[in-house]
GUSEBA-433681 format. One record per residue (C-alpha): residue number from 1; z, x, y. Coordinates in nm, 4 decimals. Last residue first. Layout:
! GUSEBA-433681
NODE   num         pz         px         py
NODE   NUM          Z          X          Y
...
***
This chain:
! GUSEBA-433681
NODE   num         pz         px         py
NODE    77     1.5879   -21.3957     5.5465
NODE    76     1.8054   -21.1562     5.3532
NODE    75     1.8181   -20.7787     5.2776
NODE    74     2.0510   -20.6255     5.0575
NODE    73     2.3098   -20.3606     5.2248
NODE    72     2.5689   -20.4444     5.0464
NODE    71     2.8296   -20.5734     5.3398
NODE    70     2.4457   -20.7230     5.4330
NODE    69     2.3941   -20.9394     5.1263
NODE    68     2.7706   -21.0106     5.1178
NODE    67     2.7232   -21.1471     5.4717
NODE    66     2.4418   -21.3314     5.3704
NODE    65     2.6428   -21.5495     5.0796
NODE    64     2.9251   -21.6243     5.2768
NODE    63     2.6987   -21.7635     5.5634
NODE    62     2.5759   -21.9649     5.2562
NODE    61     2.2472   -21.8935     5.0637
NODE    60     2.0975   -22.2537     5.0003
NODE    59     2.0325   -22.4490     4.6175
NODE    58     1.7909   -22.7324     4.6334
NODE    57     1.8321   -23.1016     4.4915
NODE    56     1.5321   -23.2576     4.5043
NODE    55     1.3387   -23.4804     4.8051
NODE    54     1.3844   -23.7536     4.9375
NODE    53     1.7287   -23.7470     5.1462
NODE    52     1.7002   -23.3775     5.0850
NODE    51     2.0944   -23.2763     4.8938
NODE    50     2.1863   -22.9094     4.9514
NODE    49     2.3470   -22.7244     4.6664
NODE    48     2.5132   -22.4322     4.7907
NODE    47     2.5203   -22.0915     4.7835
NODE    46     2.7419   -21.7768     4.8314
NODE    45     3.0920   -22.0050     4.8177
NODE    44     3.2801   -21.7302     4.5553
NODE    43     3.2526   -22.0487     4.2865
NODE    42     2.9014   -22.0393     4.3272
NODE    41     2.8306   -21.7173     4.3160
NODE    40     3.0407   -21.7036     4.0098
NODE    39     2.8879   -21.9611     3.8279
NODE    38     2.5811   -21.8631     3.8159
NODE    37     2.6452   -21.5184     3.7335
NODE    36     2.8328   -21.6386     3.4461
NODE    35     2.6901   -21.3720     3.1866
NODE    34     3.0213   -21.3336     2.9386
NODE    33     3.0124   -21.7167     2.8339
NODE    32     2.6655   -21.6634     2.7267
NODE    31     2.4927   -21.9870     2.7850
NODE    30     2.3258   -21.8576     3.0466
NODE    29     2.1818   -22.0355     3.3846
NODE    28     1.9818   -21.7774     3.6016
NODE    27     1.5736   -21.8825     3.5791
NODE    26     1.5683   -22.2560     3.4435
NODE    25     1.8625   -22.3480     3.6551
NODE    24     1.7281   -22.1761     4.0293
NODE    23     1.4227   -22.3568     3.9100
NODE    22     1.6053   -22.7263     3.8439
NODE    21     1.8246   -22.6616     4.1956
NODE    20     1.5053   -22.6186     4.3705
NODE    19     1.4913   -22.3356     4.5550
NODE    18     1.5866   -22.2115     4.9199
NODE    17     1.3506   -21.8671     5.0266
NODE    16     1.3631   -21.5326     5.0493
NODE    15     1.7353   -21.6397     5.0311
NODE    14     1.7394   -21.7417     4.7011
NODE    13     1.6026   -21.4114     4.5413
NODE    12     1.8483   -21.1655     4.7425
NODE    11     2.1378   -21.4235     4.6044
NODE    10     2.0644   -21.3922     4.2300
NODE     9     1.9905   -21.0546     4.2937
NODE     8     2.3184   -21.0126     4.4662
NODE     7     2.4957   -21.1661     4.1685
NODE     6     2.3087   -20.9824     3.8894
NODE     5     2.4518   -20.6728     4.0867
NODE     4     2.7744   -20.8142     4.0885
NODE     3     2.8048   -20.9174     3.7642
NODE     2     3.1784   -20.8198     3.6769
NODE     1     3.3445   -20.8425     4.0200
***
C-alpha cells in the first residue's frame, strides 16, 4: 500500500472525532492521480459516509478502519 502513512493519518484524524464530509474534502482530496489517499481508505472500507437525517453528510472510521489503527499501533477514539 502506496500511502499508507497518509492513510493512517487520514484515519488517526477522523477518529478523534467524525467530520463533515465537505471538511474531510477540503483537507485530503487531490487531484494528483498519484496521491489517492482518499480514495483508498475508502475503497479498503476504513470510513464511511454516514447520512444525519438533518444534518450533513459526515465521514466515520469503520471497524476496518480501527483495527488497522491498532495492527499499526495508532491510537483511536
Amino acid at each position: 500500500m502506496e500511502n499508507k502513512t497518509l492513510i493512517l493519518d487520514l484515519l488517526e484524524w477522523i477518529a478523534a472525532r467524525s467530520k463533515p464530509y465537505e471538511e474531510v474534502m477540503d483537507a485530503w482530496r487531490t487531484s494528483c492521480p498519484r496521491q489517492t489517499v482518499w480514495e483508498d481508505t475508502v475503497d479498503a472500507g476504513y470510513v464511511r459516509i454516514q447520512f444525519v437525517a438533518g444534518k450533513q453528510k459526515m465521514v466515520v472510521i469503520t471497524e476496518r478502519g480501527k483495527e488497522f489503527l491498532d495492527a499499526n499501533q495508532r491510537i483511536h477514539a
